[in-house]
LUMRO-951344 format. One line per 5 residues: number of its first residue (from 1); for each residue x, y, z of C-alpha. Coordinates in pm, 1 decimal, decimal comma. Layout:
NUM) X/Y/Z; ...;
***
This chain:
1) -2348,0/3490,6/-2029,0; -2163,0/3746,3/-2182,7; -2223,6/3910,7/-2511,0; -1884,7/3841,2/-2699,1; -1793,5/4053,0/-3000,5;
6) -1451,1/3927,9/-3226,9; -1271,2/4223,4/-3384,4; -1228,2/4260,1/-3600,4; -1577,4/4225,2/-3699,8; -1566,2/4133,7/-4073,8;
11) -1966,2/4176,5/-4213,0; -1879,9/4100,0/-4623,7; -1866,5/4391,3/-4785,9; -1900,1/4770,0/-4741,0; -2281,9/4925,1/-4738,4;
16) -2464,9/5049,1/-5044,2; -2317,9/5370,3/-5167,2; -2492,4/5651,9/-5042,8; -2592,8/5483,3/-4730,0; -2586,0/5769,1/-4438,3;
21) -2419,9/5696,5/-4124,1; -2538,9/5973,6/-3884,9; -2601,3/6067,4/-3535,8; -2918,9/6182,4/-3346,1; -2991,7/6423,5/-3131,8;
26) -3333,7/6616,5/-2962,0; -3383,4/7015,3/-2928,0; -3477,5/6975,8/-2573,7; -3245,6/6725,6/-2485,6; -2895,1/6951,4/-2583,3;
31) -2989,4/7319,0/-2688,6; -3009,0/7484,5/-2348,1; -3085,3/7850,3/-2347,7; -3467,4/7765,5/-2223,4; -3521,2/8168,7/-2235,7;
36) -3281,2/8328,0/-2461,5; -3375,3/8554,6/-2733,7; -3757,4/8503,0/-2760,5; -3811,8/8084,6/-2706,0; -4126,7/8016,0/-2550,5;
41) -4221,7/7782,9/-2235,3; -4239,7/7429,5/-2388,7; -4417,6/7149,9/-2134,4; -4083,6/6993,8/-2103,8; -3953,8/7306,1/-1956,3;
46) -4288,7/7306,5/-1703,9; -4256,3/6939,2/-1640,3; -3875,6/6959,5/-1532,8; -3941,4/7279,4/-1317,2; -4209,5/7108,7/-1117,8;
51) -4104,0/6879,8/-840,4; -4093,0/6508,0/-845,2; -4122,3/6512,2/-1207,2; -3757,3/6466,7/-1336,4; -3478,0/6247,8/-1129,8;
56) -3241,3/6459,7/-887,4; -3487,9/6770,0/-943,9; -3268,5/6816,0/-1258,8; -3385,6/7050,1/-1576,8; -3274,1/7111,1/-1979,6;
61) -3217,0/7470,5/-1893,1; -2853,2/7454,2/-1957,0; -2828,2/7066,4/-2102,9; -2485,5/7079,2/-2365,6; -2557,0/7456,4/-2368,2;
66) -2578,6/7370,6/-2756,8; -2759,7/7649,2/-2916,2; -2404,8/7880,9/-2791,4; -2160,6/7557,7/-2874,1; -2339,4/7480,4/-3202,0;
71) -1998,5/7549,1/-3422,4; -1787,5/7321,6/-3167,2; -2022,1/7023,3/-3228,1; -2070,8/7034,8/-3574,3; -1664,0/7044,6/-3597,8;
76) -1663,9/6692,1/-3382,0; -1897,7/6565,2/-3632,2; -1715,1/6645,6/-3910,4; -1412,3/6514,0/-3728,3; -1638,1/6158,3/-3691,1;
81) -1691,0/6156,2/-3985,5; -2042,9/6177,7/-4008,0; -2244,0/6196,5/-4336,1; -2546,8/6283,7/-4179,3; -2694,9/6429,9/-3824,7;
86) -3042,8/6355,9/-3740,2; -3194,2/6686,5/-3505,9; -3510,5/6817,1/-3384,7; -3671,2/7215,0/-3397,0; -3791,3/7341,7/-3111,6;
91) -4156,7/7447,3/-3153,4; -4177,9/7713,3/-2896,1; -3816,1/7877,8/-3000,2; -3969,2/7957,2/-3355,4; -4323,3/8029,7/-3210,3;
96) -4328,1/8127,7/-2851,9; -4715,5/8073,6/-2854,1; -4696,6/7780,3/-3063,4; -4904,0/7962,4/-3366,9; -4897,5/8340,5/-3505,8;
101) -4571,7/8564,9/-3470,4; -4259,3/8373,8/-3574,1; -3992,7/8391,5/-3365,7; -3673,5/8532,7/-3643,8; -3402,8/8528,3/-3374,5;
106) -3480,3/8099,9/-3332,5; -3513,6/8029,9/-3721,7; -3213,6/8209,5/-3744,2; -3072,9/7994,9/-3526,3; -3161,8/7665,3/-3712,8;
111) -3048,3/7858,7/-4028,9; -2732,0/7890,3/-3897,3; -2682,2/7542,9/-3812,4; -2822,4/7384,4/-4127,5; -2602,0/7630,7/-4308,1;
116) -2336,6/7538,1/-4057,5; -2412,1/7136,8/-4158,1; -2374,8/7194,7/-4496,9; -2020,9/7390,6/-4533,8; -1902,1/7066,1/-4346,2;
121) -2055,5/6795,1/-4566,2; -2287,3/6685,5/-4323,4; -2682,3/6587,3/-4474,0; -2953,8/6760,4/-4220,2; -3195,3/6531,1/-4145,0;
126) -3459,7/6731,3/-3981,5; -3738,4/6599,2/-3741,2; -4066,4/6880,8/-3652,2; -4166,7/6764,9/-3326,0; -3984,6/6580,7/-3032,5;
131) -4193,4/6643,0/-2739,9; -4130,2/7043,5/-2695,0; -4455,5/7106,2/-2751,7; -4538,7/7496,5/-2679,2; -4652,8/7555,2/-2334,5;
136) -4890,1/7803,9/-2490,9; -5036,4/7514,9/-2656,8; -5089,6/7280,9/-2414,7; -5306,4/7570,7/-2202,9; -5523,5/7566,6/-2522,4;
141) -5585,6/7138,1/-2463,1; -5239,2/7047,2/-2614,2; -5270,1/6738,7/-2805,8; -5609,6/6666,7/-2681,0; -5749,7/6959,8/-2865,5;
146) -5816,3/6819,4/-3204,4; -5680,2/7180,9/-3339,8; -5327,8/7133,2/-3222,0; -5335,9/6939,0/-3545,4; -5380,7/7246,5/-3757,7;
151) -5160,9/7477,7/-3579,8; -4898,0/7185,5/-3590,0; -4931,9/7140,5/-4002,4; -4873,2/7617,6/-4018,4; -4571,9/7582,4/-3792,5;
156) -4451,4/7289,4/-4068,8; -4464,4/7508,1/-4329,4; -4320,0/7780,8/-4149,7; -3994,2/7552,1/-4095,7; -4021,3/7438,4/-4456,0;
161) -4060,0/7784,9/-4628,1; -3736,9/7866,9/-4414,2; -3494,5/7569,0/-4430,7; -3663,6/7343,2/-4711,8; -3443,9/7495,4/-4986,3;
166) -3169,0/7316,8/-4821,0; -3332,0/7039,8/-4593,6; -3374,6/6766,5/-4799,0; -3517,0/6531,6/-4522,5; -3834,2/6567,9/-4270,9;
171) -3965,5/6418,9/-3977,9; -4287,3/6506,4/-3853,0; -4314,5/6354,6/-3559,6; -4035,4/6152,4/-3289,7; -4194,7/5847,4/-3152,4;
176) -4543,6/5929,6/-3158,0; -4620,6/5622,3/-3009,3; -4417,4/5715,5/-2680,3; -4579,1/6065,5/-2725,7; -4929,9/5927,8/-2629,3;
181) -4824,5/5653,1/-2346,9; -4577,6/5806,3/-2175,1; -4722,5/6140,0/-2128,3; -5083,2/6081,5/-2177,8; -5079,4/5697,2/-2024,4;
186) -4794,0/5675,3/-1779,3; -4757,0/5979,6/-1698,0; -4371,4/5964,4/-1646,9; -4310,5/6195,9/-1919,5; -4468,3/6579,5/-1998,2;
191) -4719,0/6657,7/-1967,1; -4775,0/6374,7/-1701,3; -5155,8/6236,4/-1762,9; -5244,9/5930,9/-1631,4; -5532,7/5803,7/-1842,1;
196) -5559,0/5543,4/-2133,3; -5876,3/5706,6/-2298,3; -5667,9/6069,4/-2314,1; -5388,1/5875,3/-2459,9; -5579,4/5735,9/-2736,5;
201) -5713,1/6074,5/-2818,7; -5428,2/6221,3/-2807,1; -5252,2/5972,5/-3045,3; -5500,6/6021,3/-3303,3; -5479,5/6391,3/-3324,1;
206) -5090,9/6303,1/-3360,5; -5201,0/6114,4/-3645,4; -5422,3/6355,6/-3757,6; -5148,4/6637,7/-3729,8; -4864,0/6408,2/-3904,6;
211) -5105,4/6403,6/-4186,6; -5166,4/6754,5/-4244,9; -4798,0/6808,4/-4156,2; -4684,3/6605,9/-4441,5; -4949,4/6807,1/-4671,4;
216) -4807,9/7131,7/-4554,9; -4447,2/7047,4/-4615,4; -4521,9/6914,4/-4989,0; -4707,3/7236,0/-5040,5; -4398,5/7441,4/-4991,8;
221) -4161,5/7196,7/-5189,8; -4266,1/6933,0/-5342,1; -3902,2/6781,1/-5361,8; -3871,0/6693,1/-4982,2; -3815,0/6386,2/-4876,9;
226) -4068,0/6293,1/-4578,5; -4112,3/6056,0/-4291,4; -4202,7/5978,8/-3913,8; -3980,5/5786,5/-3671,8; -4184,3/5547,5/-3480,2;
231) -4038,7/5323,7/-3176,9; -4102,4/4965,1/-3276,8; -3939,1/4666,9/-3074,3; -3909,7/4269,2/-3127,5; -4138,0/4031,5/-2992,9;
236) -4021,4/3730,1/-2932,3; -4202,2/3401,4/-2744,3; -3988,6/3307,9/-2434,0; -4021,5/2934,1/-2493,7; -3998,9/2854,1/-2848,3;
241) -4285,6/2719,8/-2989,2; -4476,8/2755,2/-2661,7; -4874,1/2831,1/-2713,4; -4911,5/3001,9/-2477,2; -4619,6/3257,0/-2522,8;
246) -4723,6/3265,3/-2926,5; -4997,1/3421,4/-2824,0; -4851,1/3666,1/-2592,0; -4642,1/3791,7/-2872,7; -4945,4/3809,5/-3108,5;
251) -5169,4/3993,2/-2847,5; -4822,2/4219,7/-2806,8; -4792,1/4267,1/-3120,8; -5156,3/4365,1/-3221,6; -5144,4/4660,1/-2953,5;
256) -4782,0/4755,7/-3116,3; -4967,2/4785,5/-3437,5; -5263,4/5028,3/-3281,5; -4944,0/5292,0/-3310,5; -4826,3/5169,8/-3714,5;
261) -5128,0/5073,1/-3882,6; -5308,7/5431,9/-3921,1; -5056,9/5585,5/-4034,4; -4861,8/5273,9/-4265,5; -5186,4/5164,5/-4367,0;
266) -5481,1/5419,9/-4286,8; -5649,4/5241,6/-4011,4; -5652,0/5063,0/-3661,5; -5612,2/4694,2/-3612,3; -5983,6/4546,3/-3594,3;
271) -5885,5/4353,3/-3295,6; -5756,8/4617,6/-3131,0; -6019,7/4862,8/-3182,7; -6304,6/4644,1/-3106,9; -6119,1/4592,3/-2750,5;
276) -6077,6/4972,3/-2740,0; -6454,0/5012,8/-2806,1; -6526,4/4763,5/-2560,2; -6299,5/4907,8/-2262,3; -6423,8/5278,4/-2340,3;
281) -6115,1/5364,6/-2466,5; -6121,8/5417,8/-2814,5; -6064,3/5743,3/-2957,1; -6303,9/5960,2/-3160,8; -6269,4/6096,0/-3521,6;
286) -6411,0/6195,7/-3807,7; -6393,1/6047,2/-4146,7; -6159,7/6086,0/-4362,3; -5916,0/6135,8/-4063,9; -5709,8/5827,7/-4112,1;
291) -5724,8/5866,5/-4466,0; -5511,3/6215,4/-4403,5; -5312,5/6005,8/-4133,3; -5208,6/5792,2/-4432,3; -5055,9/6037,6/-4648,1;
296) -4765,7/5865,7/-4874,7; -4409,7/5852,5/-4723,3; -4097,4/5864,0/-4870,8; -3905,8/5677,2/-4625,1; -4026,4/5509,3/-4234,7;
301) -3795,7/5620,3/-3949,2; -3740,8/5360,4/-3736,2; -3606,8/5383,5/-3398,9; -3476,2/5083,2/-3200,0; -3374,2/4983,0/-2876,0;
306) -3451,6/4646,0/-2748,5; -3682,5/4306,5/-2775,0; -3881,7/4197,7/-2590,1; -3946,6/3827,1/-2446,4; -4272,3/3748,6/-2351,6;
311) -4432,4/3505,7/-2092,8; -4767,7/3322,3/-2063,2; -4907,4/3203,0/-1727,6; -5164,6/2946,4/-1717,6; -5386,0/3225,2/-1552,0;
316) -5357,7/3474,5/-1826,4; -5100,3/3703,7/-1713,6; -4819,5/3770,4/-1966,8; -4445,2/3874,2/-1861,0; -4139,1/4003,3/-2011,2;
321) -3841,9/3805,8/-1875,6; -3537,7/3998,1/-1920,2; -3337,0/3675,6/-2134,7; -3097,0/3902,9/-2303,7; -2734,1/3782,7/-2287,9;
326) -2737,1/4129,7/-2103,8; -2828,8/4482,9/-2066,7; -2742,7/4860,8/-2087,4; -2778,8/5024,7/-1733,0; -3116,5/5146,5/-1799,7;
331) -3183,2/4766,4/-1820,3; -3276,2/4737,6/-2193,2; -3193,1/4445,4/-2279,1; -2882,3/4392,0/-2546,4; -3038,5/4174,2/-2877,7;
336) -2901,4/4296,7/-3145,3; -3082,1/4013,8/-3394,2; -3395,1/4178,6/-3256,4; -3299,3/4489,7/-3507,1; -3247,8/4257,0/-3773,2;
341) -3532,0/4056,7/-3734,5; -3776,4/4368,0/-3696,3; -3651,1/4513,2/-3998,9; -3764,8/4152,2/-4166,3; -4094,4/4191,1/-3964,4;
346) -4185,7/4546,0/-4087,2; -4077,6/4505,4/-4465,4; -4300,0/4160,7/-4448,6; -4565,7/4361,5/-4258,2; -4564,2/4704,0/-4472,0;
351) -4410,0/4620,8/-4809,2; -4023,5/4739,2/-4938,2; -4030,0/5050,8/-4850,5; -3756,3/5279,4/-4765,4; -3633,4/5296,8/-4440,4;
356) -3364,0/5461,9/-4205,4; -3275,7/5317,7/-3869,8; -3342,6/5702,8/-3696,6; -3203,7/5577,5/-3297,5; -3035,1/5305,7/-3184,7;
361) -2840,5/5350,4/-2894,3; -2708,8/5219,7/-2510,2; -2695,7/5402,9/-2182,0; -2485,2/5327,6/-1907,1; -2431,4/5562,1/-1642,7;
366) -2035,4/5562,8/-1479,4; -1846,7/5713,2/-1771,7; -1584,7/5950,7/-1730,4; -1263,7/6082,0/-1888,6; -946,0/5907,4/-1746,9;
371) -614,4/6088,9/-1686,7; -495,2/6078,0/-2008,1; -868,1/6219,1/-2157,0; -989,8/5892,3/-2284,2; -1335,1/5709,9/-2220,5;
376) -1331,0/5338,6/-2219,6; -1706,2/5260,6/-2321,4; -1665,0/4936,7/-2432,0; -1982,3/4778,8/-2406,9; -2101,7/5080,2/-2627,1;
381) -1856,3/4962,0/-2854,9; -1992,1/4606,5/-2885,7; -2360,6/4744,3/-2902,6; -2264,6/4912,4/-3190,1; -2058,3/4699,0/-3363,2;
386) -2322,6/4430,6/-3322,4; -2578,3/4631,6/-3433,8; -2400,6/4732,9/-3764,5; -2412,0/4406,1/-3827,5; -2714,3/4336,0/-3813,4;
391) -2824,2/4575,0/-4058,1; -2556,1/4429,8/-4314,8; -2771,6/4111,1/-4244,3; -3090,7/4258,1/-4258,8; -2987,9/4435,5/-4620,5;
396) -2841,9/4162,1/-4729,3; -3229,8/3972,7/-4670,5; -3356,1/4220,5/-4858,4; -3426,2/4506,3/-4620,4; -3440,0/4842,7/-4841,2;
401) -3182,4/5043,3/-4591,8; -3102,5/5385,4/-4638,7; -2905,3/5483,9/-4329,7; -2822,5/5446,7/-3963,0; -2845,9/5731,4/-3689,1;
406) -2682,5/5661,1/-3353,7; -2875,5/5755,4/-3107,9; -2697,7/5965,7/-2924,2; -2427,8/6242,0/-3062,4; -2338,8/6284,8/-2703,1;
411) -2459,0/6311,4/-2379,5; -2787,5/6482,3/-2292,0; -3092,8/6538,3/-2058,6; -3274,2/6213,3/-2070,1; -3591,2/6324,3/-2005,3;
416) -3774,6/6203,0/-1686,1; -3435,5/6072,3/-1606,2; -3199,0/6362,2/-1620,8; -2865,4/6336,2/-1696,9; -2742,2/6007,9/-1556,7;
421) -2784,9/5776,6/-1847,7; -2504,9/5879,6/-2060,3; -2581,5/5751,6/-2460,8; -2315,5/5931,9/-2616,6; -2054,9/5859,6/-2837,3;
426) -1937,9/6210,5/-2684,3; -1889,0/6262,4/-2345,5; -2017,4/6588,8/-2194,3; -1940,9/6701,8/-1854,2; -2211,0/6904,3/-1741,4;
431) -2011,0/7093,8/-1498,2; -1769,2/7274,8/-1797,7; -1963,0/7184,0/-2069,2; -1561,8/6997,0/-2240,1; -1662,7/6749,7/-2470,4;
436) -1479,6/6434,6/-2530,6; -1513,9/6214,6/-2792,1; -1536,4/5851,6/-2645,5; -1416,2/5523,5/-2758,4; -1725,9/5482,0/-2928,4;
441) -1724,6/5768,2/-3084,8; -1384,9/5678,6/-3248,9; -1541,6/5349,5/-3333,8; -1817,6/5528,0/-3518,6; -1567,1/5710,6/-3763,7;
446) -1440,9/5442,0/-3866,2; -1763,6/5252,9/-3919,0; -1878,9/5606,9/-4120,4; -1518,9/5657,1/-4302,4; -1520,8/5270,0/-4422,0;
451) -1894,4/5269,5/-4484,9; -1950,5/4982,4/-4236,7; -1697,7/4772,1/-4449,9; -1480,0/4664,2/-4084,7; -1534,6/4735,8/-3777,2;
456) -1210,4/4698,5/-3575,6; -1195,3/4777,3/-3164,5; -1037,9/5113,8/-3078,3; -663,6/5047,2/-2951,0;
***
C-alpha cells in the first residue's frame, strides 16, 4: 500500500499569523571544526573517534564544515523562506572544560550567527544542550554526577547574558528522554553505557539540570521565552479494540510518561515508579528536586517522528508491527495522523499549553544531484506535505500551535549512524561541501511563503 498524496494539497485556510515555519539543526551534527580556535573535546567527539562506535568508522570532525560556511547557509534559508531556524550551542566550544574560563572566540561565533539570523529576518530559536556534552565533564561523572546539574544551569546563563538580548527563544535540553536511553541504556549513542539503573539517574539529574537551567536563564532576562523538546511518539493498539493490545499501549504509554511527567507535572508516574523501585532501578533524589524539575514553561517542544503499533501475545510479550502504509529508509514508519493525534493526546494529557512541533523529519539514504543539479526527493515531499496537514487538523481541534521546525536544514552526521541517512531539505555532498537545495526544500518555501495555505508538488 502506498501512501498517496493529491496536489495540490488544499488544508482550508492559511495558519495563524505569526505561526513560524523553521528548520532544525544540531551543533554537533553540522558545525565541524572539532578543534578550531579553543572548542573543547565533547563525548560525541570521543565516541566517534573510538572504533565500532559510529557506522563506516565515520566522525563530525568536518560534518557541513558549518561554523566556516555559516553566511552561505543562512543565505539558503533566507532564500527558503524560513521565518525561523531552530539550532543548538555547543557546550565545550564556549567552555572547553565545561565550567570556568569562557571560551570568547566560540560565543563569538554564535554571536555572529544570531546576528547573522537576524539581518535576514530569520527568528533564532536556540536549544542549550544536544548531546555535546564537554568531555571534561563527563571525566568528572558526566550526567551521573548530580553536579553536572549546576555547572549545566552557569553555562545557561553564560549563553543568556551573551545572546539573550536578542534570543528570544530557549531550549534547555534536546530529547532528554533519548539522552538517558540511548547513551545511558542502549548504549548506541555517547557515551555508550549499558545499564537501566545509570539511565534513570542520569535522567533525573537532566531533570534536575533543566530546572535550574530554566532558573538561570530567567535570572538574566526575565523576557525569554523557555522550553524543552522532548521525543514523544503515538501509541496505537494493533487490533482495534483488542484487550490485549489496549493494554500494551497503556503499559507503553505509562513508561513514555516516566520521561514527561517530572518535568510537565513535577513527578513520576506511580505505576512506573513503584516498578522502578521494585526492579532496583529507580533513581535517587532529594526533595524538592522535581519540584525544580517543574519549573513553569512558556512553550513544550515537541519532536516527532513516528507511531508506534503495538502487539499482545497471549504469553505476555508485546510487539511493534511495522503497519505503516510505509517507511523512511531508517524504517520509521510513515503515519502522519500519529502527529495529529499526539498533539490531541498531549493537550488532553497536559492542558492548552503552547507548543512548537521542534523535529519532524524523513531519512532516506540514495539522494543525489542529477545532471541538471536537481534532487528528486519525493517521498520527502509527501512526508511533509502530509504532515503539514496534520497540524492544520490538529489546530483546527484545538491544538494551541505555535510553529513547525523541519527536522533537518540539510544533511548531517547522524550520530551513531554517520552520514548515510540523508534528512535534508538540502543536499550536502560531503566530499565538496556544494549544497543543493532539494525538491523538498523548494516545497518548504512555499509551504513557509504561503503560511501552509497550499501545498502544491514541485514541477
Amino acid at each position: 500500500m502506498k501512501t498517496k498524496v493529491g496536489f495540490p494539497v488544499q488544508i482550508g485556510a492559511a495558519f495563524p499569523k505569526g505561526f513560524l515555519w523553521g528548520t532544525a539543526t544540531a551543533s554537533y551534527q553540522i558545525e565541524g571544526s572539532w578543534k578550531a580556535d579553543g572548542k573543547g573535546e565533547s563525548i560525541w567527539d570521543r565516541f566517534s573517534h573510538t572504533a565500532g562506535r559510529v557506522d563506516r568508522g565515520e566522525t563530525g570532525d568536518v560534518a557541513c564544515d558549518h561554523y566556516k560556511r555559516w553566511r552561505t547557509d543562512l543565505d539558503l534559508m533566507k532564500s527558503m523562506n524560513l521565518d525561523a531556524y531552530r539550532f543548538s550551542l555547543s557546550w565545550p566550544r564556549i567552555l572547553p572544560e565545561g565550567r570556568g574560563l569562557v571560551n570568547r572566540k566560540g560565543l563569538d561565533f554564535y554571536d555572529r550567527l544570531v546576528d547573522g539570523l537576524l539581518a535576514r529576518g530569520i527568528e533564532p530559536l536556540v536549544t542549550l544542550y544536544h548531546w555535546d556534552l564537554p568531555q571534561a565533564l563527563q571525566d568528572a561523572g558526566g550526567w551521573l554526577n548530580r553536579r553536572t546539574a549546576d555547572w549545566f544551569a552557569e553555562y545557561a546563563a553564560v549563553c543568556s547574558k551573551r545572546l539573550g538580548d536578542r534570543v528570544r527563544f530557549w531550549a534547555t535540553i534536546n530529547e532528554p528522554n533519548v539522552v538517558a536511553y540511548c547513551g545511558y541504556q542502549g548504549g548506541f549513542h555517547a557515551p555508550g553505557v549499558k545499564d537501566k539503573a545509570t539511565a534513570a539517574q542520569v535522567f533525573h539529574h537532566l531533570m534536575l539540570a533543566h530546572g535550574r537551567a530554566v532558573r538561570a536563564l530567567r535570572a538574566t532576562n526575565k523576557n525569554l521565552k523557555i522550553g524543552i523538546c522532548p521525543n514523544i511518539m503515538m501509541l496505537y493498539p494493533s487490533r482495534a479494540g483488542h484487550p490485549g493490545d489496549l493494554q500494551a499501549v497503556r503499559e507503553r504509554r505509562d513508561s513514555e510518561r516516566w520521561y514527561l511527567d517530572p518535568f510537565l507535572l513535577g513527578k513520576y508516574p506511580t505505576r512506573q515508579l513503584r516498578i522502578a523501585e521494585r526492579e532496583g532501578w529507580a533513581p535517587l533524589g532529594k526533595p524538592g528536586d522535581l519540584k525544580e524539575a517543574a519549573a513553569p514553561l512558556d512553550f513544550l517542544g515537541i519532536n516527532y517522528y513516528f507511531s508506534l503499533f503495538l502487539k499482545r501475545f497471549p504469553n505476555g510479550r508485546t510487539m511493534e508491527p511495522k503497519l505503516a502504509p510505509q517507511s523512511t529508509d531508517l524504517g520509521w514508519p510513515f503515519w502522519p495522523d500519529g502527529l495529529r493525534d499526539m498533539l490531541l493526546w498531549v493537550t488532553q494529557t497536559y492542558g492548552r499549553r503552547p507548543l512548537v512541533i521542534t523535529e519532524n523529519g524523513a531519512a532516506y539514504f540514495r539522494e543525489k544531484p542529477s545532471a541538471a543539479g536537481r534532487v528528486r526527493d519525493g517521498n520527502r515531499v509527501k512526508y511533509l506535505a502530509l504532515h503539514v496537514k496534520a497540524l492544520r487538523e490538529a489546530l483546527d481541534r484545538g491544538v494551541n500551535l505555535r510553529g513547525y521546525c523541519c527536522w533537518s536544514f540539510m544533511d548531517n552526521f547522524e550520530w551513531s549512524s554517520g552520514y548515510q541517512p540523508r534528512f535534508g531539505l538540502v543536499h550536502v555532498d560531503f566530499k565538496t561541501q556544494k549544497r543543493t537545495v532539494k525538491d523538498s526544500g523548494r516545497f518548504y518555501a512555499q509551504v513557509a511563503a504561503s503560511n501552509g495555505a497550499q501545498l502544491r508538488e514541485p514541477e
